[in-house]
C-alpha positions as CSV (number, residue, x, y, z in Angstrom):
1,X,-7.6,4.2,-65.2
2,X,-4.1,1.8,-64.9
3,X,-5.0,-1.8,-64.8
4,X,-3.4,-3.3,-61.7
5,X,-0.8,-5.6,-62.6
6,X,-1.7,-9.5,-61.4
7,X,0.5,-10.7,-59.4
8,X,1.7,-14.0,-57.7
9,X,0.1,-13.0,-54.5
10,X,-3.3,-12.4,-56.0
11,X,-3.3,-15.7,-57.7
12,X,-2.0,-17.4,-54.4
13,X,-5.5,-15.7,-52.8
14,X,-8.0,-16.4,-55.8
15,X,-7.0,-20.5,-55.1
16,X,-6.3,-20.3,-51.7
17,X,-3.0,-21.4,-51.8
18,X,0.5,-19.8,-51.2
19,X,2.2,-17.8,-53.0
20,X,5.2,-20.1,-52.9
21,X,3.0,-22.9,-54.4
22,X,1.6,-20.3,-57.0
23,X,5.8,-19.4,-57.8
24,X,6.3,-23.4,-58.1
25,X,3.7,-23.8,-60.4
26,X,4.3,-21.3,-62.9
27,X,8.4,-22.0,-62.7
28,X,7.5,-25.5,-63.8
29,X,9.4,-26.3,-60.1
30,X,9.0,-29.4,-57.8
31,X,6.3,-29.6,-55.1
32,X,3.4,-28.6,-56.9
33,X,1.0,-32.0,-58.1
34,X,0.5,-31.6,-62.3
35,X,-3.3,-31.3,-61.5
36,X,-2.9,-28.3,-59.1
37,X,0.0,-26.7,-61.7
38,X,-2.7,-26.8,-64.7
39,X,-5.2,-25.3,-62.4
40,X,-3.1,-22.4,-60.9
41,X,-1.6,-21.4,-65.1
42,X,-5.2,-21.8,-65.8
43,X,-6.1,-19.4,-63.4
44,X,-3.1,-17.3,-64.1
45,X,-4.1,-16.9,-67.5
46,X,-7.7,-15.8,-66.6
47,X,-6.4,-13.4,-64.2
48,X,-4.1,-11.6,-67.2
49,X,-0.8,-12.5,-65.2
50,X,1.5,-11.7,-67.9
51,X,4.9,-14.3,-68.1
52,X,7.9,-13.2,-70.2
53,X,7.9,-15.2,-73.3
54,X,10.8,-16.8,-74.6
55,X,11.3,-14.4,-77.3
56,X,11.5,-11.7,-75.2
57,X,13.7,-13.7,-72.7
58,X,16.0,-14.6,-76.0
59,X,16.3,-11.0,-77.4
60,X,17.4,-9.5,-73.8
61,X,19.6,-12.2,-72.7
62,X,17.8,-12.8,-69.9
63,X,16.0,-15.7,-68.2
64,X,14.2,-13.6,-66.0
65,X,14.7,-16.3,-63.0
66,X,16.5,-15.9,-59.8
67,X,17.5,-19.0,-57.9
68,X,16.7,-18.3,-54.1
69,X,19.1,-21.7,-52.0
70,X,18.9,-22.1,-49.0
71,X,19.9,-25.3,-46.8
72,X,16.7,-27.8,-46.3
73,X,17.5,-27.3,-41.9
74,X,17.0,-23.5,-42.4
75,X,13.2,-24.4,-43.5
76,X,11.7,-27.1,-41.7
77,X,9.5,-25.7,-40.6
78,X,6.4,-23.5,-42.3
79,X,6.7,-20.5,-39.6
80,X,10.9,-20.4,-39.8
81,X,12.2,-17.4,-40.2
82,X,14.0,-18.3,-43.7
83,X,10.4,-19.1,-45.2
84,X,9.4,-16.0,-44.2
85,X,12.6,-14.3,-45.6
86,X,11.7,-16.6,-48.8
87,X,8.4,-15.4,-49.4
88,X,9.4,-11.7,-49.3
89,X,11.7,-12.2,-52.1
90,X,9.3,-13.9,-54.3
91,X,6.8,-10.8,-54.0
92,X,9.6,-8.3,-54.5
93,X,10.7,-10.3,-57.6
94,X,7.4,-10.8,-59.1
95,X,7.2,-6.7,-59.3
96,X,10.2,-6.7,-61.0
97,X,8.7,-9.7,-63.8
98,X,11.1,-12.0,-62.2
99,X,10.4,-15.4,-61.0
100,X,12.1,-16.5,-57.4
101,X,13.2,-20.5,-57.8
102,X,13.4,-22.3,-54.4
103,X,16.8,-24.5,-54.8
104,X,16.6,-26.4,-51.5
105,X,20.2,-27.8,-50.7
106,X,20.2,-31.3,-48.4
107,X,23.2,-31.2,-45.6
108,X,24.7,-34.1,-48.0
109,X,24.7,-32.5,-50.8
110,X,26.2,-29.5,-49.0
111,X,29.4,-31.8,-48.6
112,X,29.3,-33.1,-51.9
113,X,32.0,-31.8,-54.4
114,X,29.8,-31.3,-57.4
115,X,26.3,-30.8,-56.2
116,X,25.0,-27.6,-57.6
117,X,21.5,-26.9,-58.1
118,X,20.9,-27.9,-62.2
119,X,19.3,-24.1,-62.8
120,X,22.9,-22.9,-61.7
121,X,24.6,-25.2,-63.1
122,X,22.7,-25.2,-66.6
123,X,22.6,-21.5,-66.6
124,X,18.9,-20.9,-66.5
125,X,18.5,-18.0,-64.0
126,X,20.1,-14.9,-64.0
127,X,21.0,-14.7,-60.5
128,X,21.7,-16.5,-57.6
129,X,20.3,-15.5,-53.8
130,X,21.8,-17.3,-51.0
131,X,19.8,-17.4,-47.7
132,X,21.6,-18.6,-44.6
133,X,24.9,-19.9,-43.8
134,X,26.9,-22.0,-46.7
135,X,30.1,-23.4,-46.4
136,X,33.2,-21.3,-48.0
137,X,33.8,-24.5,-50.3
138,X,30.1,-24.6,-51.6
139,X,30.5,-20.8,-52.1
140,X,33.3,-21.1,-54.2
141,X,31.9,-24.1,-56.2
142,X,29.1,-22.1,-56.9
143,X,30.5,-18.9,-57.8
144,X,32.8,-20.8,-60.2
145,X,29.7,-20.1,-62.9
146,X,30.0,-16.4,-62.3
147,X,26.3,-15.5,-61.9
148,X,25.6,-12.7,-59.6
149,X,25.1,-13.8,-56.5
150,X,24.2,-11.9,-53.4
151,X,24.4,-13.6,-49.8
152,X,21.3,-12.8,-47.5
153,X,21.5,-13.2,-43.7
154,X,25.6,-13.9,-43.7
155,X,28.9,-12.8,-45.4
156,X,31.9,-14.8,-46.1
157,X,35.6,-13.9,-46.5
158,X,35.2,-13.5,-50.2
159,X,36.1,-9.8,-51.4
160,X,33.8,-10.1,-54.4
161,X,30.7,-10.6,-52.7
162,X,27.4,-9.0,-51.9
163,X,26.0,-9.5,-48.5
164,X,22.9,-7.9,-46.7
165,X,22.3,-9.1,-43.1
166,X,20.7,-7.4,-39.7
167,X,23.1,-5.1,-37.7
168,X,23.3,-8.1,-35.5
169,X,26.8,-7.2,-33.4
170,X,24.7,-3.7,-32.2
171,X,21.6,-5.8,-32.0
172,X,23.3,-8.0,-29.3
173,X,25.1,-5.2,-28.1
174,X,22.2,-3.4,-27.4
175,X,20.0,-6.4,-25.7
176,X,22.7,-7.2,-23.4
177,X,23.6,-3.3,-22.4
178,X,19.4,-3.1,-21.6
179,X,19.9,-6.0,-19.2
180,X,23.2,-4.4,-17.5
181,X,21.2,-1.4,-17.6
182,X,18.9,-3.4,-15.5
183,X,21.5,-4.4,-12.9
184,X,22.1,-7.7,-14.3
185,X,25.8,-8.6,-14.2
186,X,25.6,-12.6,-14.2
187,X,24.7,-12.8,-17.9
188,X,25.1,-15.5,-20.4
189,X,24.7,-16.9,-23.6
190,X,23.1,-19.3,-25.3
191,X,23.9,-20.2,-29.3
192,X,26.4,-21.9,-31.7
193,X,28.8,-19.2,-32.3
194,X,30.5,-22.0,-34.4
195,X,27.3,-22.1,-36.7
196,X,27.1,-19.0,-38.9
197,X,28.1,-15.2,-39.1
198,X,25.0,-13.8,-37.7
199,X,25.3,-15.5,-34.5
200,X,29.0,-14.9,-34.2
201,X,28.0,-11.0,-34.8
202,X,25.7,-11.7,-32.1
203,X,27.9,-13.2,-29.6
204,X,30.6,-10.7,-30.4
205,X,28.1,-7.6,-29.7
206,X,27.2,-9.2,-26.5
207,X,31.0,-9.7,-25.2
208,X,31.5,-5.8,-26.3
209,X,28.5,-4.9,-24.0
210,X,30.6,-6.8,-21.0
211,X,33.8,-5.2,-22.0
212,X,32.7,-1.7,-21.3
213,X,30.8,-2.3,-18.0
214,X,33.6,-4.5,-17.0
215,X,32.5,-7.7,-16.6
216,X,34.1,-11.1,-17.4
217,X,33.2,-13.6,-19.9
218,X,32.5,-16.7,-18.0
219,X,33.0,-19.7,-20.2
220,X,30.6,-21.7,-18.5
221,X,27.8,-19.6,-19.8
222,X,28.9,-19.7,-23.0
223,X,26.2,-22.3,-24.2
224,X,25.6,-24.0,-27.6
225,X,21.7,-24.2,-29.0
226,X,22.0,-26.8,-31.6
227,X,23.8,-29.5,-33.3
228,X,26.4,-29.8,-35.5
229,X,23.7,-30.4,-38.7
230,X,21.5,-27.0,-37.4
231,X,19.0,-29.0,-35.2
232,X,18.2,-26.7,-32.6
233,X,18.4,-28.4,-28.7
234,X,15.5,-29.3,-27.2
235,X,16.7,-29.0,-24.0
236,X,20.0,-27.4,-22.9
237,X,23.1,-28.4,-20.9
238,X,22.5,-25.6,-18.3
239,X,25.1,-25.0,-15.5
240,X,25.1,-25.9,-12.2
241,X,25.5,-22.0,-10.9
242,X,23.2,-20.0,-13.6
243,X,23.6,-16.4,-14.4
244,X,20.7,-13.9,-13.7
245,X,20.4,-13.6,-17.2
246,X,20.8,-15.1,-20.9
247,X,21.3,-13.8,-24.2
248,X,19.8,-16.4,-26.4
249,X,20.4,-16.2,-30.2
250,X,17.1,-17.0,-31.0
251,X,13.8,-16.4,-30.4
252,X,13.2,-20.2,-30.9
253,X,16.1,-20.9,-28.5
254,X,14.7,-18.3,-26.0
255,X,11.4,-19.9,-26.1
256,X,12.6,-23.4,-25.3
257,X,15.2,-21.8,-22.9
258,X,12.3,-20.5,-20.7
259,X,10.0,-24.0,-21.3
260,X,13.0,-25.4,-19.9
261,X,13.5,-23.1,-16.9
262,X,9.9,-23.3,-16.2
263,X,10.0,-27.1,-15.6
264,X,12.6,-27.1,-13.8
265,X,11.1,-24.8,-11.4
266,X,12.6,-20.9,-12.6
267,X,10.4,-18.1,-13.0
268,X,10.8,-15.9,-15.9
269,X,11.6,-13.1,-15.1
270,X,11.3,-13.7,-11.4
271,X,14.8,-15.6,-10.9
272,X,16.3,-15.7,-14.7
273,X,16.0,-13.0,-17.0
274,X,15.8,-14.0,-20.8
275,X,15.9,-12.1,-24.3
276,X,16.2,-13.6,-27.5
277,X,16.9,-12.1,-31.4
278,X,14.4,-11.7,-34.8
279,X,11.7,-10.5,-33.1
280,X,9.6,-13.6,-34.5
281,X,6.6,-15.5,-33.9
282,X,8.6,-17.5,-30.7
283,X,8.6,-13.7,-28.9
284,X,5.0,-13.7,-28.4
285,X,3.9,-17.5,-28.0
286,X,6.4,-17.3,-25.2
287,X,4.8,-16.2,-21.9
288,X,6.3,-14.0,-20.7
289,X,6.4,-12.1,-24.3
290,X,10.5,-11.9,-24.7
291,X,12.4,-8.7,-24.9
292,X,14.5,-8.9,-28.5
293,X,15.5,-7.4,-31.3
294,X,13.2,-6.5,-34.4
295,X,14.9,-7.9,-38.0
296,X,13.7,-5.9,-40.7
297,X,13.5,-8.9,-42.8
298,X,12.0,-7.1,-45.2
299,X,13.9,-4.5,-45.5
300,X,17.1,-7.1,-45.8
301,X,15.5,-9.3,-48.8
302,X,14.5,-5.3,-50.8
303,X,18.0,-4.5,-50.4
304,X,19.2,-8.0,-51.3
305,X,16.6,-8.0,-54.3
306,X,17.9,-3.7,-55.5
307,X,21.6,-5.1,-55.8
308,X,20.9,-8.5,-57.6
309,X,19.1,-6.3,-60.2
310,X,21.8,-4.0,-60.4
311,X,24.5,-6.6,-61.2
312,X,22.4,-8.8,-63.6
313,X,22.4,-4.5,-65.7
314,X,26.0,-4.1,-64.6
315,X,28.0,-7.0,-64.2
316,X,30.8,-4.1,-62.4
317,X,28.5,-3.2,-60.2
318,X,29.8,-3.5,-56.5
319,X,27.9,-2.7,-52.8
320,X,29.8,-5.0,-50.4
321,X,28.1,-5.4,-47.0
322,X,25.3,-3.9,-46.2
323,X,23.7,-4.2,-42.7
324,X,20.2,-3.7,-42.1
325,X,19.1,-1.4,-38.5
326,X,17.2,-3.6,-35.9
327,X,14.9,-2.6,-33.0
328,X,15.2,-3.1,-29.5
329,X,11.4,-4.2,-28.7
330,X,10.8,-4.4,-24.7
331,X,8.4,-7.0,-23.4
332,X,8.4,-8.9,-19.9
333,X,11.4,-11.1,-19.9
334,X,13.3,-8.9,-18.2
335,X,13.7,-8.0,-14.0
336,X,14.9,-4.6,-12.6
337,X,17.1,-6.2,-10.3
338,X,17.8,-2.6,-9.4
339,X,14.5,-2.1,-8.1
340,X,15.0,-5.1,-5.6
């Protein structure tokens, strides 16, 4: 019989911790208190978890690390959709014997001319994954060290780099033809198409959705969800006339979209229809469950994880973009107005 290889995730269970404490602890990372890092090796070593040693690590070349950065706002919270994203490439590394390094970037240091994450900058992984939205100056700066690097969740204007992100201009497109489908004609949109790519995508898919039925953009509707610095709205600047409908960029910004409507005396779906975008935990906390689009986040951090091991074998090695299907998931949010 094959002994099952130990991995991060098993450890994580047997000390009922996470697995990103677990891939702290055994990348010597921040975090983790020195007791806690003794007991998890410790328990590591019990378990047989095999680490590469450094003379394998100095015969290949190899560090056998991947730095995983990712702006601090993206993760502030434990159930954010970037920790999630996170934690999906730290198992799919582990099976490949690599070791996913959190590099948490501050909005200051964002702006700062030489603030790269030491591992990058001292060469100590072997590959760099960014997750979320970085400015095309950080990019550059980083990129300056030419380690592979593959951008997860948004692309740049860079013809050199990898990118894997949702489909998110048919996503949108898709979510706003289902409400037009549904009579709705009066329908906005609520995100900061400033912010990032995805949401851009997002806004774009939704304009192309008006386009072919015909039916103007109204700037008004047009509605940003967050500050300048990522801090999502807590409440929003609505109009005085409101559509019958919004397409919010979020399911976070959905959910506090239809907290907001419901103080203020809306009914969802009743008088405002409302879908939002990830398919994440926000769709069914909200009540009514929200109509969105299913990110195969998954799917997105496998494919980002297949082409960073293909460059660190061939450094020629070239993919582009490549967009990840979503599903159009159908709750309550939405009224028939055609069945009025």
């Amino acid at each position: 019989m094959i002994k099952k290889t130990v991995t991060m995730s098993d450890i994580a269970k047997a000390m009922n911790v996470s697995t990103v404490t677990v891939s702290k602890a055994l990348g010597d990372r921040e975090g983790v208190s020195e007791a806690l890092r003794e007991r998890i090796k410790q328990k590591a070593s019990e378990m047989g978890y095999r680490l590469h040693t450094s003379g394998r690590a100095i015969r290949e070349g190899l560090t056998y690390n991947i730095a995983i950065v990712v702006a601090k706002h993206f993760i502030s919270e434990p159930s954010a959709f970037y920790w999630i994203m996170y934690k999906y490439l730290v198992e799919l590394l582990q099976r490949q014997n690599y070791y996913g390094m959190l590099e948490e970037i501050s909005d200051e240091a964002l702006e700062s001319p030489g603030e790269i994450p030491p591992s990058i900058r001292d060469k100590k992984v072997d590959g760099v994954i960014l997750l979320g939205q970085f400015p095309n100056d950080y990019i550059d700066r980083l990129m300056a060290f030419y380690i592979p690097t593959v951008f997860l969740d948004f692309y740049g204007s860079r013809e050199d780099s990898e990118a894997v992100l949702s489909d998110n201009f048919y996503g949108a497109y898709l979510l706003t033809s289902h409400l037009i489908s549904n009579g709705h004609r009066r329908i906005g949109f609520l995100g900061n198409t400033a912010g990032n790519s995805s949401v851009q995508d997002r806004f774009l898919g939704y304009y192309k959705a008006l386009l072919e039925n015909r039916i103007a953009l109204k700037q008004e509707w047009i509605l940003s969800d967050r500050t300048r610095s990522g801090e999502i709205h807590n409440t929003f600047e609505l109009p005085a006339e409101l559509p019958t409908a919004f397409v919010c960029s979020s399911d976070e910004t959905a959910f506090r979209l239809v907290n907001q409507l419901n103080a203020q005396g809306f009914r969802v779906p009743e008088d405002i229809s409302v879908v939002g975008y990830n398919n994440h935990v926000y769709a069914t906390m909200c009540q009514p469950h929200l109509t969105t689009i299913d990110v195969n986040g998954q799917a997105m951090a496998s494919e980002a994880v297949d082409i960073m091991l293909h460059k660190i074998r061939d450094a020629s090695f070239k993919r582009g973009r490549t967009l990840v299907a979503g599903k159009l998931i159908r709750r309550d949010s939405v009224k028939n107005l055609k069945e009025i």
